[in-house]
Backbone bond lengths (Angstrom), bond angles and torsions (degrees), N, CA, C in turn:
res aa  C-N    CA-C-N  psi(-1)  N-CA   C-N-CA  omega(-1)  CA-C   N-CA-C  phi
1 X - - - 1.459 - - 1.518 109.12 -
2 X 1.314 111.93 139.42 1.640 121.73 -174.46 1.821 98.47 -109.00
3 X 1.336 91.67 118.02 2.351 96.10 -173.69 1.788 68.51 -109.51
4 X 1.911 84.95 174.75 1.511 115.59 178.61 1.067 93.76 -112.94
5 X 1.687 112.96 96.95 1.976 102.83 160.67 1.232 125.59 -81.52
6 X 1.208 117.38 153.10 1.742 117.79 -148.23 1.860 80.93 -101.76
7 X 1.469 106.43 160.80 1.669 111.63 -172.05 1.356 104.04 -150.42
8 X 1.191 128.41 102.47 1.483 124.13 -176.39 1.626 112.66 -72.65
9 X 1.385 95.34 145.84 2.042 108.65 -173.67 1.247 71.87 -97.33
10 X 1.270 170.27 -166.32 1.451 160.61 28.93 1.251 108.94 175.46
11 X 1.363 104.71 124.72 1.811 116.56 -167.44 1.473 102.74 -40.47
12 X 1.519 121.96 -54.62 1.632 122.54 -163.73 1.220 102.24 -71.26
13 X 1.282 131.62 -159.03 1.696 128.95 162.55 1.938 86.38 -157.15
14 X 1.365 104.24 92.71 1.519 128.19 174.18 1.785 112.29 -93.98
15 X 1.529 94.61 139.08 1.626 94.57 169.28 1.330 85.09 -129.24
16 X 1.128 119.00 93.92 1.734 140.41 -179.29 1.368 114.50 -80.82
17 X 2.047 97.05 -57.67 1.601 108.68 -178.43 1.335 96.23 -95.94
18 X 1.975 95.85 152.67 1.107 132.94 -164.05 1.885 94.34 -106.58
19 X 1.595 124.06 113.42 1.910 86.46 160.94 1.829 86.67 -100.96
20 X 1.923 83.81 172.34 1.808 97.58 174.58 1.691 95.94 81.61
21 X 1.147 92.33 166.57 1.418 105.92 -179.71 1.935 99.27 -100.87
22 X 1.474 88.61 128.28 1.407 108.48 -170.69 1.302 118.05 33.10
23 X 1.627 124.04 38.61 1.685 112.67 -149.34 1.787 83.86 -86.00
24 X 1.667 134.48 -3.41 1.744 114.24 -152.77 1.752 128.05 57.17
25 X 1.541 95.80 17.19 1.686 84.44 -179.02 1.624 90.35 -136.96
26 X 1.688 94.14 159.61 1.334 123.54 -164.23 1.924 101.77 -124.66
27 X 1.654 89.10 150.33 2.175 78.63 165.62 1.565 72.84 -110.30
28 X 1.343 76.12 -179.47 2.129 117.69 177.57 1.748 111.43 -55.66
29 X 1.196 96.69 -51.83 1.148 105.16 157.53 1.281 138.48 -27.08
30 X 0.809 121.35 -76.22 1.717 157.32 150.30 1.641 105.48 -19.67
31 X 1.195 76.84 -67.99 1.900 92.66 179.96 1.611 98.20 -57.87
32 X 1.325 121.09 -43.62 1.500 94.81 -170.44 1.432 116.75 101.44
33 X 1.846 95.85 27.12 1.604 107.63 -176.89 0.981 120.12 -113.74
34 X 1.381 161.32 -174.33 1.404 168.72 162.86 1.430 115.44 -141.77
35 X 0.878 122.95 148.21 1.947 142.03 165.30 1.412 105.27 -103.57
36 X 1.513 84.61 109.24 1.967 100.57 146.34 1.294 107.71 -141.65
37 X 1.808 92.04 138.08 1.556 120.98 -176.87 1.584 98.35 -68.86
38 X 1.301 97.55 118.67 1.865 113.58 150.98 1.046 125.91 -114.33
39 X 1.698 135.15 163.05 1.536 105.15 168.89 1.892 94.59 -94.59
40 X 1.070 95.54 168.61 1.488 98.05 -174.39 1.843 89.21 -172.64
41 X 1.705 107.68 131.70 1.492 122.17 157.78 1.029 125.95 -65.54
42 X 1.377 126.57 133.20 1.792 125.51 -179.55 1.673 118.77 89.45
43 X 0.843 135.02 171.01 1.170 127.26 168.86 1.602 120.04 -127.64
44 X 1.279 121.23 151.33 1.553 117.15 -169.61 1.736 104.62 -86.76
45 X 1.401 108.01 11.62 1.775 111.88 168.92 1.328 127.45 -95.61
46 X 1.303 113.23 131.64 1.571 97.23 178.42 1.250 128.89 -64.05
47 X 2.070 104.83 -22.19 1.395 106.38 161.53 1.749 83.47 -153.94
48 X 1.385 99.73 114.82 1.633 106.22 171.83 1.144 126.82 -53.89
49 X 1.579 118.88 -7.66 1.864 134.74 -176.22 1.441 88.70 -76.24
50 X 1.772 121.47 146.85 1.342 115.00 146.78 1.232 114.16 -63.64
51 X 1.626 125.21 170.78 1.440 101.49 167.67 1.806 87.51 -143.44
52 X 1.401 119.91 165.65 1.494 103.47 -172.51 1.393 94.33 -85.47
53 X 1.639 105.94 163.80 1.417 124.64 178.49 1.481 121.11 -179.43
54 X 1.282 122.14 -179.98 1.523 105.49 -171.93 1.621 111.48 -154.51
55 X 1.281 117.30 126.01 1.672 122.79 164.38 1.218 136.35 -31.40
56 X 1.166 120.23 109.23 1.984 114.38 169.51 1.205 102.86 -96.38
57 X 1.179 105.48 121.37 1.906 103.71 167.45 1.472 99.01 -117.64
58 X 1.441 120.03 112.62 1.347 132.27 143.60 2.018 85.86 86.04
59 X 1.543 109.72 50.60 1.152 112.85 162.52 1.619 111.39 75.67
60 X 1.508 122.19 -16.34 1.438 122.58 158.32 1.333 117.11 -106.29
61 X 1.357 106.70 145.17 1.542 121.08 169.30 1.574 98.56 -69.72
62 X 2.046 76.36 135.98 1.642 97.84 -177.30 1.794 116.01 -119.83
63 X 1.783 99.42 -39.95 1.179 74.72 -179.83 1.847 88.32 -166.56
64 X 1.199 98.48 159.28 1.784 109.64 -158.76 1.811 101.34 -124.07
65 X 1.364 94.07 128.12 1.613 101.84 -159.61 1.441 92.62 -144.75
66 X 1.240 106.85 176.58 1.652 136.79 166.47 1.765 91.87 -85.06
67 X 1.304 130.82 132.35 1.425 134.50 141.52 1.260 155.75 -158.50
68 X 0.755 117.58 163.08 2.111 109.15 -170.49 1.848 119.36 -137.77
69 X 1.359 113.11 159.00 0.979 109.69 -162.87 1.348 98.85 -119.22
70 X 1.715 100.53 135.80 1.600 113.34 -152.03 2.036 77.45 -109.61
71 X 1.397 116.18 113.71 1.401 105.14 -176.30 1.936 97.87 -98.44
72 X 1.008 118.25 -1.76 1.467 119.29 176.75 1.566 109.69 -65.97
73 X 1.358 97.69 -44.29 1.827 94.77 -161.05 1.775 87.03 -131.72
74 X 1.941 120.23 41.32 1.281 124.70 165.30 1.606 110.64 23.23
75 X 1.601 116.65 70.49 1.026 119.62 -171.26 1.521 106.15 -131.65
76 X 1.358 118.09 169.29 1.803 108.87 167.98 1.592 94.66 -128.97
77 X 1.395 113.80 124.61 1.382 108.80 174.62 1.874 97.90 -108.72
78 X 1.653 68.49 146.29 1.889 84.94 167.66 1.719 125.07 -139.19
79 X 1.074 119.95 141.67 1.610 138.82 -143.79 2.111 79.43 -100.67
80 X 1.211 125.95 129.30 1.349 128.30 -163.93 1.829 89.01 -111.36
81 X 1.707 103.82 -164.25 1.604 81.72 179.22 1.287 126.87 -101.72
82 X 1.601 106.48 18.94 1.698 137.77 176.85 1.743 96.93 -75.28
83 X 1.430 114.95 -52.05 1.192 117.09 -168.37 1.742 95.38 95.00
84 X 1.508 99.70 43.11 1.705 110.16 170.63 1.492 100.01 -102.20
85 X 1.250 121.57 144.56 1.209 117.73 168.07 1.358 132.98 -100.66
86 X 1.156 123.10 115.88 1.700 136.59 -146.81 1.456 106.40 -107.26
87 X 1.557 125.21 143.95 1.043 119.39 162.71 1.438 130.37 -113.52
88 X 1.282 129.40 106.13 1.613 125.52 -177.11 1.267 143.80 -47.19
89 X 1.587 133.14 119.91 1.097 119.56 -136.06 1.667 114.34 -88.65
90 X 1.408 114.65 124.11 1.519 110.16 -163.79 1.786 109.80 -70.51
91 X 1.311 100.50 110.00 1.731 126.26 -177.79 1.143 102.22 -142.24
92 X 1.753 104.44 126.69 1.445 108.20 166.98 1.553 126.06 -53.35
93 X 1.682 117.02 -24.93 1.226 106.37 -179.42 1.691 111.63 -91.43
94 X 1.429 112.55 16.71 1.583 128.25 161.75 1.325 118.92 -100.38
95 X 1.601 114.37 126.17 1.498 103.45 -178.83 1.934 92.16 -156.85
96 X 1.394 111.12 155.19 1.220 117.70 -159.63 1.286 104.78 -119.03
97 X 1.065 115.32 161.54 2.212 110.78 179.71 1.694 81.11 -149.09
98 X 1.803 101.46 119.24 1.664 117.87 157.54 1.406 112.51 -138.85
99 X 1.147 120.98 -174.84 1.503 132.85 157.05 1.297 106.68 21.03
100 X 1.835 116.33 48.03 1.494 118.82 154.43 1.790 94.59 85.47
101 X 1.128 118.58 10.45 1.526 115.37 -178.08 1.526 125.58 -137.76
102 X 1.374 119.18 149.69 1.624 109.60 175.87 1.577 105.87 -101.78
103 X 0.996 136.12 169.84 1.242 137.15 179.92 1.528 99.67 -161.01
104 X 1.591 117.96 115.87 1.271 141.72 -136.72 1.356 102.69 -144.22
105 X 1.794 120.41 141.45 1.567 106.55 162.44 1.502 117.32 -85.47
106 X 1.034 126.87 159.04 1.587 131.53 -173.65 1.241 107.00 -142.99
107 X 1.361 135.26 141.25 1.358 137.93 169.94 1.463 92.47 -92.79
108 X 1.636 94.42 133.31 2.106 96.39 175.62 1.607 96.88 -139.33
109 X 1.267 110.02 157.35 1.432 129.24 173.79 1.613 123.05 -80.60
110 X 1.206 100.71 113.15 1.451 78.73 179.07 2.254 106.41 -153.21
111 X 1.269 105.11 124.39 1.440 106.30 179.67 1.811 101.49 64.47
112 X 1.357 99.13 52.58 1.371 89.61 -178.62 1.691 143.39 83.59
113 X 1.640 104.98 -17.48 1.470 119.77 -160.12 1.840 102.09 -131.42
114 X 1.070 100.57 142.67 1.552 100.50 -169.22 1.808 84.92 -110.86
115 X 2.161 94.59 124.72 1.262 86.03 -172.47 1.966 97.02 -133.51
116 X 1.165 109.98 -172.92 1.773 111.02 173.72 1.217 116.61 -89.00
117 X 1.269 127.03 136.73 2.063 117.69 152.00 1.543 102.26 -153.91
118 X 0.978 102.26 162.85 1.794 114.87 169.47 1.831 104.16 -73.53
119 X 1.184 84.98 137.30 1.676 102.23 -175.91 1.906 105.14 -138.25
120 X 1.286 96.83 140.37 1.533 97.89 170.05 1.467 116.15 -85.54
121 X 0.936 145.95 85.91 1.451 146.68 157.22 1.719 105.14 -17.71
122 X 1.244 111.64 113.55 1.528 121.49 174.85 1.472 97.80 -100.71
123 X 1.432 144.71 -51.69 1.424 122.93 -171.82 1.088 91.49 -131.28
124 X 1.485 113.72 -169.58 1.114 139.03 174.05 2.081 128.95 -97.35
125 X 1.545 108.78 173.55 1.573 70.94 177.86 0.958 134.12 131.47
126 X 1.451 157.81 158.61 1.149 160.52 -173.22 1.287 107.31 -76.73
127 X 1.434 131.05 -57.33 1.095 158.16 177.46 1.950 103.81 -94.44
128 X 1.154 93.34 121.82 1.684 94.13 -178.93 1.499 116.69 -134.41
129 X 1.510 135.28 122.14 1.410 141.32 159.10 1.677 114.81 -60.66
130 X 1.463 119.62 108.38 1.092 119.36 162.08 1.284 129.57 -103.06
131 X 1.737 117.09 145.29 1.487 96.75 169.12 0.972 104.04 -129.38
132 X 1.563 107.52 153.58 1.589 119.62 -153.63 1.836 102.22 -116.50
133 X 1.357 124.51 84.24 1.441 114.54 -145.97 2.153 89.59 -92.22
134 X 1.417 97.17 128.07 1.707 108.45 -163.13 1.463 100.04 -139.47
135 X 1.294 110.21 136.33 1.347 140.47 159.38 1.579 132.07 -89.68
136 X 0.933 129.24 128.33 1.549 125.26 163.51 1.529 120.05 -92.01
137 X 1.293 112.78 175.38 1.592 97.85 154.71 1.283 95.33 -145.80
138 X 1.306 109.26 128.93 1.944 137.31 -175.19 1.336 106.37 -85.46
139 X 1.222 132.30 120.41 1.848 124.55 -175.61 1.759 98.02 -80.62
140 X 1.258 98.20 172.09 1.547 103.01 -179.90 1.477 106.09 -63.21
141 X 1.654 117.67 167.34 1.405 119.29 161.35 1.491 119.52 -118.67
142 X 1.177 116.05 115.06 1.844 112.77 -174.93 1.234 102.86 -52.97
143 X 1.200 117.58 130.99 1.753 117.03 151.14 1.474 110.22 -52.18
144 X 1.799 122.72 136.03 1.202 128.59 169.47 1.675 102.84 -61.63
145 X 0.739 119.64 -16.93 1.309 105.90 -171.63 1.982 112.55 -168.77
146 X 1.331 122.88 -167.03 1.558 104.29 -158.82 2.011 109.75 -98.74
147 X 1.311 87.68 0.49 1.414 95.91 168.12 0.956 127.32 -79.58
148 X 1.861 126.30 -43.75 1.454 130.76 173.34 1.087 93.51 -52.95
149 X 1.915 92.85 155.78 1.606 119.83 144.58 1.574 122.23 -59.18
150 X 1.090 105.16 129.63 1.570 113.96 164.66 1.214 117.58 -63.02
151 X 1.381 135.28 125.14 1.569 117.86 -178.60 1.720 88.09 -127.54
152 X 1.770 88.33 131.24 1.465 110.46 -175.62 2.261 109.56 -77.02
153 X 1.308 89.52 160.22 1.478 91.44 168.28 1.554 131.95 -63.65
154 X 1.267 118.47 118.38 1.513 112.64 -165.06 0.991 110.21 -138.87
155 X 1.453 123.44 156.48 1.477 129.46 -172.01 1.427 105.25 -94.13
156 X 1.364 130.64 94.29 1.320 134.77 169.40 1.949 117.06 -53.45
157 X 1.145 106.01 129.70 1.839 113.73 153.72 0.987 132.17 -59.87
158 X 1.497 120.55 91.53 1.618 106.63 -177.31 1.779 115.22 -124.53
159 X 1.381 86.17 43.70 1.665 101.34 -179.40 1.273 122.46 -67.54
160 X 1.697 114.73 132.69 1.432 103.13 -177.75 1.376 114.37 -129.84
161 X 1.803 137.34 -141.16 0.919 139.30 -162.44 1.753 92.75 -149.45
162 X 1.258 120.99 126.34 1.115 123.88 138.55 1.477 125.95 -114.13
163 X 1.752 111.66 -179.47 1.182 119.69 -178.62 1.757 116.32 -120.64
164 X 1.067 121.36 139.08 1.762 113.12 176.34 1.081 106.18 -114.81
165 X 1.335 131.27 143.36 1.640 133.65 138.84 1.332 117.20 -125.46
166 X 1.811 79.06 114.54 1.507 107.59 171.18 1.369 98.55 79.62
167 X 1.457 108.52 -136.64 1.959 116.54 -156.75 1.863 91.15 -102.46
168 X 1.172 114.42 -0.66 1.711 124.44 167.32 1.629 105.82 -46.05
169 X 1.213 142.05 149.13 1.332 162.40 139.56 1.795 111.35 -38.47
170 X 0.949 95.18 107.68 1.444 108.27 176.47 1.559 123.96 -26.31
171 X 1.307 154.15 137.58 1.629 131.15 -173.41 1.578 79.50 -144.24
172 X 1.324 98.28 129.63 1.420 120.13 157.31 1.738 130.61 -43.37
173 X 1.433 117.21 120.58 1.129 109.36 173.36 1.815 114.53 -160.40
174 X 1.386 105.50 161.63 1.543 122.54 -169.77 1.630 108.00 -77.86
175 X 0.838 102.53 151.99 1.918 100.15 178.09 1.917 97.06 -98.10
176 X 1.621 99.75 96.50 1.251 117.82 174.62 1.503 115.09 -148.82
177 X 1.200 126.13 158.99 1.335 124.26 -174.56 1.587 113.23 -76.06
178 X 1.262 117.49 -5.80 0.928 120.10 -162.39 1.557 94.70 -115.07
179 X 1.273 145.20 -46.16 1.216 146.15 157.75 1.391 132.33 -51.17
180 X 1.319 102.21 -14.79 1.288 123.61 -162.22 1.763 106.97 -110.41
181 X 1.206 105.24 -34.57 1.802 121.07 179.88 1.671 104.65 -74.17
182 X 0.831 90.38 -10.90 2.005 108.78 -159.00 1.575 82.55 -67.33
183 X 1.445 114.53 -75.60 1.472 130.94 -173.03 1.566 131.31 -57.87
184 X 1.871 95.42 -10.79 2.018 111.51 173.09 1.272 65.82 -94.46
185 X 1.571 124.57 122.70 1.555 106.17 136.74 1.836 112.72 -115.28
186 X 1.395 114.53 24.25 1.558 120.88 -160.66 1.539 90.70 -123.78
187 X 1.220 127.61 145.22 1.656 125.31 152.38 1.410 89.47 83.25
188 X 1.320 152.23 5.91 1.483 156.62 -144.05 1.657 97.51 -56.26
189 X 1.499 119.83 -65.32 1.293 134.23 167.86 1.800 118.43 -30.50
190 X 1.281 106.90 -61.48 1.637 116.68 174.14 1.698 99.36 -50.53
191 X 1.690 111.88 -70.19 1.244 108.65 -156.85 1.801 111.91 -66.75
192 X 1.314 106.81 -12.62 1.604 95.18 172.85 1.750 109.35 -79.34
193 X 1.437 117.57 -13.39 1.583 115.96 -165.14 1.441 99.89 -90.58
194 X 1.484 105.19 -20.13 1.506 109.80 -179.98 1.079 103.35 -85.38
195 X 1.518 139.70 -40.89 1.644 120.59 146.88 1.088 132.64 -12.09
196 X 1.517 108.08 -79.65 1.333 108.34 176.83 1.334 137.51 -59.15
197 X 1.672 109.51 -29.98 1.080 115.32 167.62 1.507 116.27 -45.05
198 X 1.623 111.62 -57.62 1.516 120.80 -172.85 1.168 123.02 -79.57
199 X 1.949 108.55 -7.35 1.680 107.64 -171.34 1.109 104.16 50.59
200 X 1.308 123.70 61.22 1.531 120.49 142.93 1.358 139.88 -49.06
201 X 1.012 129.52 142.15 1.794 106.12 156.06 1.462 120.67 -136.37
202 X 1.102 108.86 113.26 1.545 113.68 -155.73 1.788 112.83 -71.73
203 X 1.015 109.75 9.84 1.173 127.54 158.84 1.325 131.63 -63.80
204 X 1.706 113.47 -29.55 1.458 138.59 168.08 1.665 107.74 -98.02
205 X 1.445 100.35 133.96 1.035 137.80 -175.86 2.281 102.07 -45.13
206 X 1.757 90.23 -76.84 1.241 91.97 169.98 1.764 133.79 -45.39
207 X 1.684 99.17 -29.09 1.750 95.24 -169.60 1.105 96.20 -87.83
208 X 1.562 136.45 -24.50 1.524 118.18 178.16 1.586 102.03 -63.25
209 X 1.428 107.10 -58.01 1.691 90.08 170.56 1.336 131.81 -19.53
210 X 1.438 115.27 -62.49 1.258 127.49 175.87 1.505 115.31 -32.13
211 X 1.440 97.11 -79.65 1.456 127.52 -172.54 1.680 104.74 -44.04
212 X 1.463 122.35 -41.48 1.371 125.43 177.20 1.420 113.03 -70.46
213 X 1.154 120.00 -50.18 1.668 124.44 163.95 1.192 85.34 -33.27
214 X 1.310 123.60 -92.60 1.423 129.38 -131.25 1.912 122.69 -59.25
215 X 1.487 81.44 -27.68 2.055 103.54 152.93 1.082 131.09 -45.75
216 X 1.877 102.81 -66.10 1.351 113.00 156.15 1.652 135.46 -36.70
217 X 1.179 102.15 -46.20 1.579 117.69 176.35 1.931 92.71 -52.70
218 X 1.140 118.59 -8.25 1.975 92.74 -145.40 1.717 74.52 -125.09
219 X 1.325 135.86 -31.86 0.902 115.79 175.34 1.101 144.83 -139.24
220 X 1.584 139.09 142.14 1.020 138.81 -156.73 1.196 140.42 -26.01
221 X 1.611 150.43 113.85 1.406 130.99 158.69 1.488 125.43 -32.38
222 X 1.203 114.16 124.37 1.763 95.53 -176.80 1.372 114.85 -53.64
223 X 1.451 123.16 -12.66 1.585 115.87 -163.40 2.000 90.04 -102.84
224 X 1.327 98.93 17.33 1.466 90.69 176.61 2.098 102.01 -101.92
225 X 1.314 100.46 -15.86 1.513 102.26 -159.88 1.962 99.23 -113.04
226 X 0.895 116.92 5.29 1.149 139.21 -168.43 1.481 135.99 68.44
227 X 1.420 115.81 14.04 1.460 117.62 168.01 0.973 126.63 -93.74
């Protein structure tokens, strides 16, 4: 398979220009990018199909496109009505809804440094499950010699799950009972009986959902208690 890897002309990688009036979207151009064909395994999309969907900027719908999420270079591309391909400009008060998903900015923690990425918002809430859907790209590996397999360049999955509380920086975590209990630390007693009650297994995506709703219900917004 032949992908289009994206190659930056310019040390930074800026979405500076705006086209449209306040529309949040950029062409390639703009950005200061170029296409060259490599072959490379996998693709850096979470689903390479456009799919239709549409922009909220600052809580209103702005604008309704074809789009997909480029998790290699944490981007949102959108198909304009040329069939140009545009890229949306990453602002927290910009956020996109496609293919059954939101894709949101989030401040998350990581190695010390509180940094930006698009995250899917799974619930709602005081307490919130994010997923942070991420790509790598793995260079080829020479065979030592003419017997090995050649293994081509591929864009590895290295998508994960974090957790937020409140206006806090996102911190990475595994869907386990034990990673996951870390972050109920209020009502501890209730939310384990509500376990059992429901047979959870925090191992699944959906029952941590559950189980976090059901947290939420028990405890306060911080802007309800005054911090």
């Amino acid at each position: 398979m032949k992908l289009l890897l994206l190659i930056l002309l310019t040390p930074i990688f800026t979405f500076a220009q705006v086209v449209g009036n306040g529309s949040g979207i950029t062409t390639d151009t703009q950005a200061g990018i170029v296409f060259r064909e490599v072959p490379i395994e996998g693709t850096p999309f979470v689903n390479p199909i456009y799919k239709e969907g549409e922009t909220i900027i600052n809580g209103n719908s702005k604008t309704k496109a074809l789009m997909r999420y480029n998790a290699y270079y944490d981007s949102i591309e959108l198909l304009d009505e040329n069939g140009v391909s545009r890229k949306l400009l990453r602002r927290k008060s910009i956020e996109a809804n496609f293919d059954g998903k939101t894709y949101k900015i989030f401040n998350y923690s990581e190695a010390g440094k509180v940094r930006e990425a698009y995250f899917n918002p799974l619930n709602e809430g005081e307490i919130m499950l994010l997923f942070r859907p991420k790509k790598l790209f793995v260079q080829a590996e020479k065979p030592e010699d003419g017997y090995d397999k050649y293994d081509p360049p591929t864009y590895k999955d290295v998508s994960s799950y974090f957790i937020r509380t409140g206006d806090s920086p996102a911190t990475k975590t595994k869907l386990s009972k034990k990673q996951i209990l870390k972050h109920l630390n209020k009502n501890i007693a209730e939310v384990k009986k509500y376990m059992a009650m429901e047979k959870l297994d925090l191992k699944k995506e959906s029952d941590v959902i559950k189980l976090i709703d059901y947290y939420n219900s028990l405890v306060p917004h911080s802007s309800d208690n005054g911090t």
